[in-house]
N, C-alpha and C positions, 0 to 999 in steps of 0.2 A: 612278676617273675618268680616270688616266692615258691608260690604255686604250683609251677612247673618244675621249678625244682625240687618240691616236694614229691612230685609225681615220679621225677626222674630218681629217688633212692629209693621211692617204691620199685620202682622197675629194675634198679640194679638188686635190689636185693631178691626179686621175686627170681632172676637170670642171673645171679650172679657176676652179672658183667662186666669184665673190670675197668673198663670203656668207659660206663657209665659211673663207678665207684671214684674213678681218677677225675672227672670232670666236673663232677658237682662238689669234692673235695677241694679241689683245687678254686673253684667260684669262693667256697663256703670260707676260705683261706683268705681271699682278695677280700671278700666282706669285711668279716673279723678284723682286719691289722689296717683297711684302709675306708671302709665306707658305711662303718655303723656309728650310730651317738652310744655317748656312753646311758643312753635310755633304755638303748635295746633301741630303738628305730630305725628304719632304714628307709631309704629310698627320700633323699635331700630334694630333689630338681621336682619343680610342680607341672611342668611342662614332660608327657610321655608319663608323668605318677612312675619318675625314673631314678634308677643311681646315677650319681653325679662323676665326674671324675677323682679317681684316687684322692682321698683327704680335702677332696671342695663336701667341706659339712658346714654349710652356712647357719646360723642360730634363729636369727627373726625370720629370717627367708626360707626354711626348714619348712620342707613338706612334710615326709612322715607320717602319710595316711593311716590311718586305725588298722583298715586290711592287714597293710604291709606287714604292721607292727605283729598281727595274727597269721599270716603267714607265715612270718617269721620263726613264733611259736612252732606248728604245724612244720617247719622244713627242721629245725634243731630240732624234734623229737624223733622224727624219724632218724634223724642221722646219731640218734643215740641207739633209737633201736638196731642201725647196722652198725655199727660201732663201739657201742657199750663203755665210751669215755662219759666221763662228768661232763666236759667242756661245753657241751651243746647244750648239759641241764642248766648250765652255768648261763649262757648267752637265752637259753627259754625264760630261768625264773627271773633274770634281769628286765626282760622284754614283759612279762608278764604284769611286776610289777611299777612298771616306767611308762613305758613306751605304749603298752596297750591299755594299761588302765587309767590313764590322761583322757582316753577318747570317751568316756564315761562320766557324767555327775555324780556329786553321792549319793544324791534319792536316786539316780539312775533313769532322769525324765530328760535331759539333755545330753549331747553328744560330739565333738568334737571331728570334722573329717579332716584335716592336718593338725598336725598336733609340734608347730617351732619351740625351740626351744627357748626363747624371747617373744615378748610383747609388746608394744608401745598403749597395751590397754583396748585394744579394739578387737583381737579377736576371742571372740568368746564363744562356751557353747551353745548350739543350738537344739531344737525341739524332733528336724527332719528336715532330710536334703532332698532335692529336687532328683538327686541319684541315691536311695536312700542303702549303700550297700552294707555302710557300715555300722549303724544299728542292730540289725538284724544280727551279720556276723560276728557284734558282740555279745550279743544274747546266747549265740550259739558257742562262743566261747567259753563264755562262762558257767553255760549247763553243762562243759565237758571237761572243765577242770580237776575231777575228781581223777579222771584216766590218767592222768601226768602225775601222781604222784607216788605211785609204785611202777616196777615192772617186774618179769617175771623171766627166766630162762634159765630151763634144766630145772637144777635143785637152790637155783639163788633167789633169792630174794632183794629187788635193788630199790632203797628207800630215797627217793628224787627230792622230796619236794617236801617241806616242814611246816603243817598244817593241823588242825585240830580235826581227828576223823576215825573210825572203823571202817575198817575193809576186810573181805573175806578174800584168801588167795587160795588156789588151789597149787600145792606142792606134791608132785610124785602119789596121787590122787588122797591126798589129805589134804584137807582142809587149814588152813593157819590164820587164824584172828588176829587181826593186828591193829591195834589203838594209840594215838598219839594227842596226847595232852599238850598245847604250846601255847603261847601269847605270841609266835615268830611270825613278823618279822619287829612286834616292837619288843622282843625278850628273848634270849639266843638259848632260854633253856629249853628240852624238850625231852620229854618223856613216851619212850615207847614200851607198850606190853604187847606181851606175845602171849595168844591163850591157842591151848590146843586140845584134840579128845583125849590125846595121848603124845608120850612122847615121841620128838622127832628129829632126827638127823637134816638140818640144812643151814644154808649162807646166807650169812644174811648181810649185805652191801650198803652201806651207809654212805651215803655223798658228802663229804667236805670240799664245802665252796671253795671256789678258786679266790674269791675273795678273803676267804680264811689263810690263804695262800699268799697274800699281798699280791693278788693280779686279779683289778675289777673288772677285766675282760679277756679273753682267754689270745693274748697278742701284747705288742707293746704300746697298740694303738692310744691306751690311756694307762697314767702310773698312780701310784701314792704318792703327796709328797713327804707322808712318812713311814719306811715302813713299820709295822710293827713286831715282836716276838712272842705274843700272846698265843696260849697253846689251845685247842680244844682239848673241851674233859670231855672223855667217856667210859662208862661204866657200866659193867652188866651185875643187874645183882647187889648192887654197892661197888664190887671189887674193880679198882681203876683195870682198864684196858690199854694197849699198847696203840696207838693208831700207827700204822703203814698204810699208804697208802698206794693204789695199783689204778690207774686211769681214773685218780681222782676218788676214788672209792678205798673204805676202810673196811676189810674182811672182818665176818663173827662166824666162823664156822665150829657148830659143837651139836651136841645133842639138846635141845632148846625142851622145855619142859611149860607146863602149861601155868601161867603167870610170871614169867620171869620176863623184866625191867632192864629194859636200856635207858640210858640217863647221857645227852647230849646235854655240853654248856658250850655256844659258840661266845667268844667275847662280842660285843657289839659295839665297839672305841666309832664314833663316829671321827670319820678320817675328809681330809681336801682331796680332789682327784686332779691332776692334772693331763691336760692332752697332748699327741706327740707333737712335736714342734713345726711339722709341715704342714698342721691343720690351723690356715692363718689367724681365723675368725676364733679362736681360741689362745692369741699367743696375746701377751701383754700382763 
């Protein structure tokens, strides 16, 4: 289903259509608050490789095919790109790191096609399926990880995803280097430089997680049960910054000079989640 609705923000965005912007909104809404694990996974029912009804999210019984999990990806990125909210980065990098990367061994020779969220010890992964769709599809995931972690519009520059990388962007036909130094996700510090041939005028959008937020998913579908007040630092240069935040993103717009440091500290308090109370196979 992913899929298709992946196709469908393609198409409202390519037509504008508000037919199609109100529809796959309104799905992506019913997911989010009633039919995702807090993995990022979706699609519970193993019978139709379907969603289940509102808040039936069983745990051992848990499909959650690898695909899904990649589609999933795939339909939140696009709805970032018509959108331009965090929230979707939010519900990708959770799925990215949960729900899709379950279907994987760590030498990467085995593979997983449902992925519950419980086991009685029996199922485990395997080498290759008789439908072998989701191997592949993570292969191909994973060689396109790099795309998900900037994006680009107008004169902004919007930093998604906190990973150890150089990338070249083109702004306003100049060029902008941009390097990020991290240990994240097992270290919340993260360092970006900005190199350029010369100086330049642009935005630059920094994502604070919704989890920095106290909301592990972007609904009341799952809570803390504590929460916390812990602040992100950030600083350009050394000198602390103010964070505001605008659809989940924290504005830098100045004249950026060629090696000047932004310095991200998210806290990383490992916290309990709990889920909303309609989801039975969760209450106790």
């Amino acid at each position: 289903a992913t899929y298709m609705y992946s196709g469908m923000v393609d198409v409202a965005a390519l037509t504008n259509d508000k037919n199609y912007v109100e529809a796959v909104d309104h799905i992506w809404e019913n997911v989010v608050s009633k039919k995702i694990y807090i993995t990022g996974g979706i699609g519970a029912k193993a019978q139709g490789e379907a969603f289940d009804q509102n808040y039936k999210l069983p745990n051992i019984k848990a499909y959650n095919e690898t695909c899904a999990a990649i589609g999933n990806i795939f339909w939140n990125h696009r709805l970032f790109l018509l959108h331009g909210d965090s929230k979707y980065i939010d519900v990708l990098e959770r799925t990215i790191y949960n729900g899709f990367l379950s279907g994987i061994s760590l030498d990467g020779k085995k593979f997983f096609y449902p992925n519950p969220l419980a086991s009685s010890g029996y199922h485990v992964r395997t080498e290759w399926f008789e439908c072998a769709c989701c191997p592949s599809n993570i292969v191909r995931l994973i060689a396109s990880i790099s795309g998900y972690v900037y994006a680009q519009h107008d004169d902004t520059l919007y930093v998604n995803l906190f990973v150890s990388n150089t990338a070249a962007i083109s702004i306003d036909e100049n060029i902008v280097s941009i390097t990020q130094d991290t240990e994240y996700p097992w270290d919340g510090i993260i360092k970006i430089t900005v190199n350029l041939q010369k100086n330049l005028d642009f935005n630059i959008a920094i994502r604070i997680p919704g989890w920095m937020q106290n909301q592990p998913v972007p609904s009341d579908l799952y809570h803390y049960l504590k929460k916390i007040d812990e602040k992100v630092g950030l600083k350009v240069n050394g000198k602390p910054i103010e964070i505001i935040c605008e659809k989940g993103y924290t504005h830098i717009s100045r004249r950026w000079k060629d090696g000047d440091i932004i310095e991200l500290d998210f806290p990383m308090t490992i916290r309990r989640v709990l889920a909303y109370e309609k989801i039975k196979e969760d209450n106790g």
